[in-house]
PALUM-365193 format. One record per residue (C-alpha): x negated, y negated, z negated. Coordinates in steps of 0.25 Angstrom, whole numbers, padded with zeros to 4 digits, always signed. Layout:
XYZ
...
This chain:
+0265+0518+0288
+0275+0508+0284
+0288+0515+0277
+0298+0512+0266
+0301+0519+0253
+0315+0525+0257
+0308+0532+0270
+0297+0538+0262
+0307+0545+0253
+0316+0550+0264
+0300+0555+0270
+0297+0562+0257
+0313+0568+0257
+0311+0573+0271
+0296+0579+0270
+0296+0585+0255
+0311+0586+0252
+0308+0596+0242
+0297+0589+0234
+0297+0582+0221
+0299+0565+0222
+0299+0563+0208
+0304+0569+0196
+0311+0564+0183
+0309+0570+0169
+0323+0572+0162
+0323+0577+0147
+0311+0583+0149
+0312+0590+0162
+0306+0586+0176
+0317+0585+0187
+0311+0584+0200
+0318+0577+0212
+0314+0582+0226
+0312+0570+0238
+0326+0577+0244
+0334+0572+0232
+0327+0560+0231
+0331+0555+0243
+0344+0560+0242
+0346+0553+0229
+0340+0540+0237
+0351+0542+0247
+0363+0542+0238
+0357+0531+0230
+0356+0522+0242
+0369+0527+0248
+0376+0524+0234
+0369+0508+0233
+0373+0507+0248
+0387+0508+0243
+0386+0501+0232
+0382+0488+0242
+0366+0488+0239
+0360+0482+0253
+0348+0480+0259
+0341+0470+0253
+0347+0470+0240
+0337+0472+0227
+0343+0484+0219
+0337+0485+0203
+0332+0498+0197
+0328+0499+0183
+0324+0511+0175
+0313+0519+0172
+0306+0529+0185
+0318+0539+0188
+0321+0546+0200
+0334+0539+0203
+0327+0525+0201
+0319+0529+0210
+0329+0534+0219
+0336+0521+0217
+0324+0512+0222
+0323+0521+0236
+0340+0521+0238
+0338+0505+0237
+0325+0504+0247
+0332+0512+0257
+0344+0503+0258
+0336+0492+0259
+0336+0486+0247
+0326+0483+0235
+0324+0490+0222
+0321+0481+0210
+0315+0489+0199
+0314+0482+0185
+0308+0485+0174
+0316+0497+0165
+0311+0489+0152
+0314+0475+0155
+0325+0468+0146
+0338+0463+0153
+0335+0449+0155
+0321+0454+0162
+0331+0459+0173
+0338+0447+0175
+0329+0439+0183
+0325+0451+0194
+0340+0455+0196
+0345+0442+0200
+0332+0438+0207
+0334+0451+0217
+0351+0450+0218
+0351+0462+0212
+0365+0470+0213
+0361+0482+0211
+0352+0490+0200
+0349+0503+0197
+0349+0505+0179
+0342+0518+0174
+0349+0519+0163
+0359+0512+0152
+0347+0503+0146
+0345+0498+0160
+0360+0496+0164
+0362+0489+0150
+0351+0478+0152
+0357+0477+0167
+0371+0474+0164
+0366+0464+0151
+0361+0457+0164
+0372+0456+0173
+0379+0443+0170
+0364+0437+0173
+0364+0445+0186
+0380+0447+0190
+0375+0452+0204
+0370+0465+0198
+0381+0473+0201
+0378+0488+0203
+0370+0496+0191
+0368+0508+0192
+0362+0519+0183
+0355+0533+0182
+0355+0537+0166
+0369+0538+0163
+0368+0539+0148
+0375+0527+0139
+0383+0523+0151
+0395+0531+0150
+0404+0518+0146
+0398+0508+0153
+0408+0500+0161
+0401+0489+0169
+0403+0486+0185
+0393+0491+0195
+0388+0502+0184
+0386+0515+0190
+0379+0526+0188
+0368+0531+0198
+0374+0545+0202
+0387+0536+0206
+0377+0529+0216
+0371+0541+0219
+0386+0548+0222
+0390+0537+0232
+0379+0538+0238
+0380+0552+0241
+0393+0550+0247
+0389+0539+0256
+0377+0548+0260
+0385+0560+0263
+0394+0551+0274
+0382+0543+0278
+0371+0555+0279
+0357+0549+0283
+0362+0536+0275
+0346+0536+0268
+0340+0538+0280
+0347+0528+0289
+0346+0516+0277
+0330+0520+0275
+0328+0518+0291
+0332+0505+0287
+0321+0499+0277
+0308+0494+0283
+0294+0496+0275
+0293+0479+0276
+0307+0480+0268
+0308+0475+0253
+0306+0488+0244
+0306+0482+0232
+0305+0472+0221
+0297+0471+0210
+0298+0461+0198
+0285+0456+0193
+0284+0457+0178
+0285+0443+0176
+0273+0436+0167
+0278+0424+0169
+0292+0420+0173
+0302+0427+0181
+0299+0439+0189
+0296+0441+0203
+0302+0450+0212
+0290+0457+0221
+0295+0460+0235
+0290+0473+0240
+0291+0479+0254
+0292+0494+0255
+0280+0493+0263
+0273+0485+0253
+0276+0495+0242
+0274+0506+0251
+0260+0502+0258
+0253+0500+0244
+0259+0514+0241
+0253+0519+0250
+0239+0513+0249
+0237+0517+0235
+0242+0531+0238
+0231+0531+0249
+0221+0527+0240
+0222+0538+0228
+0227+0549+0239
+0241+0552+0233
+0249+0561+0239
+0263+0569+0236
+0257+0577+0226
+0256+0567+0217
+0262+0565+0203
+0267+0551+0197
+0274+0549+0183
+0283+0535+0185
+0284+0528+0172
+0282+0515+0173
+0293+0505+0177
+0296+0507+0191
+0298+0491+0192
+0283+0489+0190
+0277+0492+0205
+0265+0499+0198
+0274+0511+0194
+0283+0509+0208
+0271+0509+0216
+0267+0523+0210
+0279+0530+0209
+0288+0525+0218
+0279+0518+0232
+0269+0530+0229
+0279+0541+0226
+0287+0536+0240
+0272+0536+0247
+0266+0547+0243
+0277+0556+0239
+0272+0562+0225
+0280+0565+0213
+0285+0553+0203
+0289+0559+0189
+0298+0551+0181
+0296+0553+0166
+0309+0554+0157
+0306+0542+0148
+0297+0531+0144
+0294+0540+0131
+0289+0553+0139
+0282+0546+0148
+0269+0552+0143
+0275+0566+0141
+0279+0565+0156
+0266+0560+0162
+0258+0574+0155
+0268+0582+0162
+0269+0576+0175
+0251+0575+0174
+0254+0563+0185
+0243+0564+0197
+0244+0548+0198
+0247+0540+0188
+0248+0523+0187
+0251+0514+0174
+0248+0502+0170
+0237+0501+0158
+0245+0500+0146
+0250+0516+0150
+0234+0518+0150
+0233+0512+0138
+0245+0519+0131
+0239+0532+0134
+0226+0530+0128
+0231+0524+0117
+0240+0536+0114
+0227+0546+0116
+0219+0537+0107
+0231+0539+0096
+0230+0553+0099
+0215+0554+0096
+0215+0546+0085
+0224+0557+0077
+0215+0569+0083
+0207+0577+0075
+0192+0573+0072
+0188+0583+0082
+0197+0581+0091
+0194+0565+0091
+0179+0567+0091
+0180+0576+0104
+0189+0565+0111
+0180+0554+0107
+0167+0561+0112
+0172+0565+0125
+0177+0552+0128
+0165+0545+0128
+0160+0556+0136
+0173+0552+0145
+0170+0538+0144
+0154+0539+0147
+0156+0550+0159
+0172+0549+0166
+0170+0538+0172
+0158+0539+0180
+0165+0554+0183
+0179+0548+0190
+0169+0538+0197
+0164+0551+0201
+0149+0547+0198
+0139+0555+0193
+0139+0561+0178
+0127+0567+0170
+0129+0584+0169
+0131+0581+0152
+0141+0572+0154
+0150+0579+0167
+0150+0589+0156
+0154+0583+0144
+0166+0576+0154
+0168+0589+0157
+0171+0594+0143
+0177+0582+0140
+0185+0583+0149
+0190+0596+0145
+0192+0592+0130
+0198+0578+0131
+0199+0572+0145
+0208+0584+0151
+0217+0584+0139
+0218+0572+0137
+0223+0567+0151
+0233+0578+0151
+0237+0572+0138
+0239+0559+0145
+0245+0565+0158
+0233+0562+0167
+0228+0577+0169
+0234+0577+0183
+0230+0562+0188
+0223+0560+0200
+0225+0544+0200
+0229+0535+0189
+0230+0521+0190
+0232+0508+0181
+0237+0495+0186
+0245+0482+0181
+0236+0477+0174
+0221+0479+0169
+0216+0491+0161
+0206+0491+0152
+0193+0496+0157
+0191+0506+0145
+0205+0511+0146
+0203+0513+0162
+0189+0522+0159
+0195+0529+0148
+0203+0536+0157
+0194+0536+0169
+0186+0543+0158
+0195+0555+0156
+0197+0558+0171
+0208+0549+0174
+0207+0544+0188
+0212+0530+0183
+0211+0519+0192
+0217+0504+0192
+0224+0499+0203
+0226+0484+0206
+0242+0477+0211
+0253+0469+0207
+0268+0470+0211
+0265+0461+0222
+0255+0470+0229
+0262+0482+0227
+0251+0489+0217
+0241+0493+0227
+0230+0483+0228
+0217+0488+0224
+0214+0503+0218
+0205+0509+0212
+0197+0521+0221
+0194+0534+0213
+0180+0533+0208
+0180+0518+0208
+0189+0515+0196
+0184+0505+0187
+0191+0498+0176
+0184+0483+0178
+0192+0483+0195
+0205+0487+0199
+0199+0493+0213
+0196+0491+0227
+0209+0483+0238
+0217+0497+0242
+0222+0498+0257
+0226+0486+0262
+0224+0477+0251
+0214+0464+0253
+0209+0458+0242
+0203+0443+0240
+0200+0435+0229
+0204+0420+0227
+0194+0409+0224
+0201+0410+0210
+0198+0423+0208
+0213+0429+0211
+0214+0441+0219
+0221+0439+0232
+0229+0452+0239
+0232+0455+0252
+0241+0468+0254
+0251+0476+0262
+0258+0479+0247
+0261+0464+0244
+0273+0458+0240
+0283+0453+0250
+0287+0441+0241
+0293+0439+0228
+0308+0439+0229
+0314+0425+0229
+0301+0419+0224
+0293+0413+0237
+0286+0403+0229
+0282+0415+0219
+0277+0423+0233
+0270+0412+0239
+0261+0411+0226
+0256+0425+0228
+0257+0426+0243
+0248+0418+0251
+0253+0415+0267
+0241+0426+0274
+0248+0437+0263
+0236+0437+0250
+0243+0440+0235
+0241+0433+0224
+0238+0443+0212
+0235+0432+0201
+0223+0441+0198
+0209+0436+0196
+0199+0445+0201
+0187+0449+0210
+0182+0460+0221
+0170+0468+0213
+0158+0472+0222
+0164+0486+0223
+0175+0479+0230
+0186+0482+0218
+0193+0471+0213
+0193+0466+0198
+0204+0460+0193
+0200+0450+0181
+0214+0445+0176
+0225+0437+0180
+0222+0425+0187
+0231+0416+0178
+0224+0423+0166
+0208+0422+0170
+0205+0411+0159
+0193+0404+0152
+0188+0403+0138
+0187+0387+0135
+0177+0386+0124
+0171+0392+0114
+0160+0404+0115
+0165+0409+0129
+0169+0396+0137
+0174+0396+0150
+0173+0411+0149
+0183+0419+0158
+0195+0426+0151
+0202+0436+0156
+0215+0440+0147
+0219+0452+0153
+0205+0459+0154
+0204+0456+0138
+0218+0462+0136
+0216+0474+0145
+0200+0476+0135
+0210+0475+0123
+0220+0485+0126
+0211+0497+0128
+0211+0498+0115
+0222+0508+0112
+0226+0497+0099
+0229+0487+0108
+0243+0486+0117
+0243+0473+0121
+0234+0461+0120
+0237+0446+0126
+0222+0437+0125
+0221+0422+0128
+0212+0413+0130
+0209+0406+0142
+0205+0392+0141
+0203+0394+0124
+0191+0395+0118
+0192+0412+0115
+0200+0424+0118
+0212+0427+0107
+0220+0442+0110
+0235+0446+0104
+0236+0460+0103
+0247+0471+0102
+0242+0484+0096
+0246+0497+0100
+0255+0501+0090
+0254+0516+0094
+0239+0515+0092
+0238+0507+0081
+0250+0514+0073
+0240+0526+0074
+0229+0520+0071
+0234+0513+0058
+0241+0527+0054
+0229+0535+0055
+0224+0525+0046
+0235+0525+0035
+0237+0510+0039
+0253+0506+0036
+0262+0497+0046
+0276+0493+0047
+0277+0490+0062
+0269+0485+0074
+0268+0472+0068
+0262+0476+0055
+0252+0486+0060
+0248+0474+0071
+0243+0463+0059
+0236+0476+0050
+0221+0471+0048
+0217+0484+0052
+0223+0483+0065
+0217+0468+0066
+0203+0475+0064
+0205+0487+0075
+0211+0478+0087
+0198+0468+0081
+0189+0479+0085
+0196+0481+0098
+0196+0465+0101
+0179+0467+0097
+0176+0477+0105
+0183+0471+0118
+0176+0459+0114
+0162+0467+0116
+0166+0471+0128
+0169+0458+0134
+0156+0451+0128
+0149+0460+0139
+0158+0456+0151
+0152+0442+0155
+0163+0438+0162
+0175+0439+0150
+0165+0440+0137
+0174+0427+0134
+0186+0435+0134
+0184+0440+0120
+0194+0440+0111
+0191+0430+0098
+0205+0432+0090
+0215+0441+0091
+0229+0445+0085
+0238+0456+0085
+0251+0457+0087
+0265+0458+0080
+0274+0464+0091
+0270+0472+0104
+0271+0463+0116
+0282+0467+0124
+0290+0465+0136
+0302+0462+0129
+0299+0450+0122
+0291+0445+0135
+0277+0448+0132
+0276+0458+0142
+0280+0460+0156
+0286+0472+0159
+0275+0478+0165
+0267+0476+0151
+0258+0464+0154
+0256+0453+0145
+0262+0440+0147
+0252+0433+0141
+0257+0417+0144
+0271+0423+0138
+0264+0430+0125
+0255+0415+0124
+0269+0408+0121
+0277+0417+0115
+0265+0418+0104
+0260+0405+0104
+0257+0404+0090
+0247+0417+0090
+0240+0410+0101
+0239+0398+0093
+0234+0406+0082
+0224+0414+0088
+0215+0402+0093
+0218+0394+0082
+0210+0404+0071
+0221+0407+0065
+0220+0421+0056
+0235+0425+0058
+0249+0419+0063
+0261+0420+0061
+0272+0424+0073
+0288+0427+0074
+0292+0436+0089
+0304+0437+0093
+0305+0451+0099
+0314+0459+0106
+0318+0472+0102
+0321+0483+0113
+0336+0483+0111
+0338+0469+0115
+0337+0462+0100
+0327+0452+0097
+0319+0450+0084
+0307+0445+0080
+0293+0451+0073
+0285+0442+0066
+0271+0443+0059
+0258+0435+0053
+0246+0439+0066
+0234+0440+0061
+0225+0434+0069
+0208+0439+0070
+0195+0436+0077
+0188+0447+0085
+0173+0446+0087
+0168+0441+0100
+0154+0444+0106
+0143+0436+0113
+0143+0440+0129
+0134+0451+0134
+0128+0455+0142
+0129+0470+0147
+0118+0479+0154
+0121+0482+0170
């Protein structure tokens, strides 16, 4: 049944006035708001911005982190007819520029001073931004600036409108129509400007829905929302799915209790991207490290018992009597405790999508009774093209098409999609929209990939990034960057890694270590550093991530299709890539064209044999200064193995 996001909240108001939509963490405390007061609050913010002059049509920003009155902003602008923009809460000023003059945005909705601050900085590039309003009042005592409010001055006006105008909400929702915009999302922008995604209620809305279906969820559901709410991942789960279903979102007090909030909260469904993943393992793996003898011996034995036996058990096949109990055991003295140490003693469906994850990051929590499961979706398909059914989770596909969904493959390898929850264009782009949107409704995805005979798909890599190696021991091999990156960064050294080599002779990687990792690692050692880059160029650090790079070696020299993706030489390091200076997008992927450029001289380095290099980056510091961090890169070879062949 086609609906829109402002009826299903006047639904839930009406049907369950009484129970929890979401609650928010303030120092230290869960406060619950109730369906009753949500809507309230949604009238008297929509009564406030009808005011103020915000009309149908009109594209209204938000930018913060996930709080109720953000979220309550989003639903007062759907039910007026016009269309929230969310932008990411860590992108610098200048990264606003572009979507607030693209979308004639005069209105914006400011979380706090820092995002008011980097708002006004960019208003004599965007002079039609006239109306900012705010929910954290502290440090914004003195300003003075026109159209700055605060949000409880919205909300008061509002409230008076509503008590002269009762049934206001209600008669502006009968308005919106499910093939309406709903909202528009900017893509993180690899290369060039952004574009602004349109979605329709519906489309948003119908792929809800259908993942919903899939993994059963009902009301009784518990979501922890922490991740940007202008990546659609994180608004499909806990705002689409939260408005569909009608479970519980909990909103976490900061970025820094995030992890002390998701163990209290023991989320029933849970969704993040890899590198969460990751960042979890790596902080277990940390913790083990410093454990007793005992303590570490016990771990270690049950999880290769875990690794052996768990996943055969959530694929729900048979399992030898010894080994069902020493999971049993195990699961007793290691896996119980320890996904209640990570938050996942409650979850019934976790899912991972974004981008890749390493296939022995993926079993190691499939292995400890986490039903972890990929999922496959851009911003343009509104998440939901293919999932993963329980029991069929493996890490080498990213599942089967989910309702609706058709799925062919281009001559060039390129998965096509046809589905209720694409795209209705890319704002002002009809050049940009008729690339990916063929005249009989197929998308695009720029991914290359196949249909497996189970009838799941398997995504190999970007189109665009599917290369060859051109001489040497493995010419004309394939090589596929991201699939080598993803191997790398399982272990829990490695942050970041950015490989090249299509159409040269070898594979050559640049590696960010985790500084949290290796910090431990070099402590319990006795091993001094000054600093990320001093630890990065450490020859003991060279000859740990050398073993890494070796034993991702071995494993591809047994894949017949990317045994030429071995890496040959590899450097590490002198900074972090980061967002802020461009090396990232803001949803944490590598811009790899970008990082090529900017580090021109390491590439040069790296096929040219040299043993080490010397490299000056200009940086920018989190208060707005720039800087630079300079250093001599060593550079090493890594071994690479003849292909094998491996047993069925």
């Amino acid at each position: 049944m086609q609906t829109t996001f402002p009826q299903l909240l006047l639904q839930h108001a009406k049907q369950r006035p009484g129970a929890s939509a979401m609650r928010e963490k303030e120092y230290g405390i869960w406060q619950s708001l109730s369906w009753s007061d949500l809507a309230a609050m949604v009238e008297h913010l929509a009564a406030g911005l009808h005011q103020a002059g915000l009309r149908r049509g009109e594209h209204m920003v938000v930018v913060g982190a996930n709080r109720p009155r953000l979220y309550a902003t989003m639903l007062a602008v759907q039910s007026l007819g016009a269309v929230p923009v969310p932008l990411y809460q860590d992108a610098a000023a200048l990264e606003c520029v572009f979507p607030v003059n693209n979308a004639e945005v005069r209105f914006a909705f400011a979380e706090d001073q820092e995002q008011v601050d980097k708002l006004l900085e960019i208003r004599e590039k965007c002079p039609q931004l006239a109306h900012i309003y705010y929910d954290d009042p502290r440090g914004l005592r003195s300003y003075d600036e026109p159209g700055l409010a605060a949000l409880d001055e919205l909300l008061a006006v509002g409230k008076v409108h509503v008590q002269t105008h009762p049934g206001f909400l209600k008669d502006a929702v009968a308005q919106i129509q499910p093939d309406d915009v709903g909202a528009m999302f900017f893509t993180s922008g690899t290369t060039g400007n952004p574009k602004g995604v349109v979605h329709t209620h519906d489309s948003l809305l119908n792929r809800a829905r259908a993942g919903a279906d899939f993994d059963h969820l009902t009301s009784a559901e518990e979501v922890l929302a922490y991740m940007p709410v202008a990546w659609i991942g994180q608004n499909i789960f806990s705002y689409a799915q939260w408005l569909a279903c009608g479970y519980v979102v909990n909103c976490p007090e900061s970025a820094a209790t995030v992890t002390i909030d998701l163990k209290e909260v023991g989320p029933s469904y849970y969704f993040a991207p890899p590198r969460v993943f990751e960042g979890l393992l790596t902080s277990v793996m940390i913790r083990m490290e410093d454990a007793g003898a005992l303590k570490r011996g016990m771990f270690h034995y049950f999880m290769s018992v875990a690794k052996r036996v768990g996943p055969t058990l959530m694929a729900a096949q048979a399992v030898g009597l010894v080994d069902r109990f020493l999971y049993a055991l195990g699961n007793v003295l290691v896996y119980g405790p320890l996904r209640n140490n990570l938050g996942f003693s409650r979850v019934r469906v976790a899912y991972t999508a974004g981008e890749a994850i390493g296939p022995d990051l993926f079993s190691f929590y499939r292995s400890i009774g986490v039903n972890l499961k990929q999922l496959y979706g851009s911003t343009e398909t509104a998440v939901f093209v293919c999932l993963q059914p329980d029991h069929e989770a493996r890490a080498d596909t990213v599942g089967v098409p989910c309702a609706g969904v058709e799925i062919k493959v281009a001559d060039n390898g390129e998965i096509l999609v046809k589905s209720p929850g694409l795209l209705k264009e890319y704002f002002k782009n009809p050049a940009a929209t008729s690339e990916v949107l063929t005249a009989d409704g197929w998308y695009h995805t720029s991914d290359a990939g196949f249909i497996d005979a189970h009838g799941h798909l398997k995504i190999i890599d970007r189109v665009k990034d599917v290369g060859r190696i051109k001489g040497g021991a493995f010419d004309d091999a394939m090589f596929a960057p991201k699939y080598v990156e993803n191997k790398l960064k399982f272990f829990p050294q490695i942050k970041e890694v950015v490989a090249y080599g299509d159409g040269r002779e070898k594979v050559c990687v640049m590696i960010n270590i985790d500084f949290d990792a290796v910090g431990n690692w070099a402590e319990r050692r006795n091993l001094p550093y000054a600093g990320y880059t001093d630890l990065a160029q450490k020859p003991e650090v060279y000859q740990l991530i050398k073993e890494c790079v070796e034993k991702v070696n071995a494993d591809l020299s047994a894949d017949e299709l990317l045994a030429g993706s071995q890496v040959s030489r590899f450097l590490v390091l002198h900074k972090e890539l980061d967002a802020d200076d461009g090396e990232l997008t803001r949803t944490n992927k590598v811009r790899r064209g970008f990082i090529a450029e900017k580090y021109q001289a390491l590439v040069d380095a790296l096929y040219e044999g040299r043993t080490s290099q010397f490299i000056e980056t200009v940086v920018k510091f989190e208060d707005g200064r720039s800087g630079s961090v300079s250093a001599t890169l060593k550079i090493d070879d890594a071994k690479v193995f003849a292909p094998r062949k491996v047993a069925a």
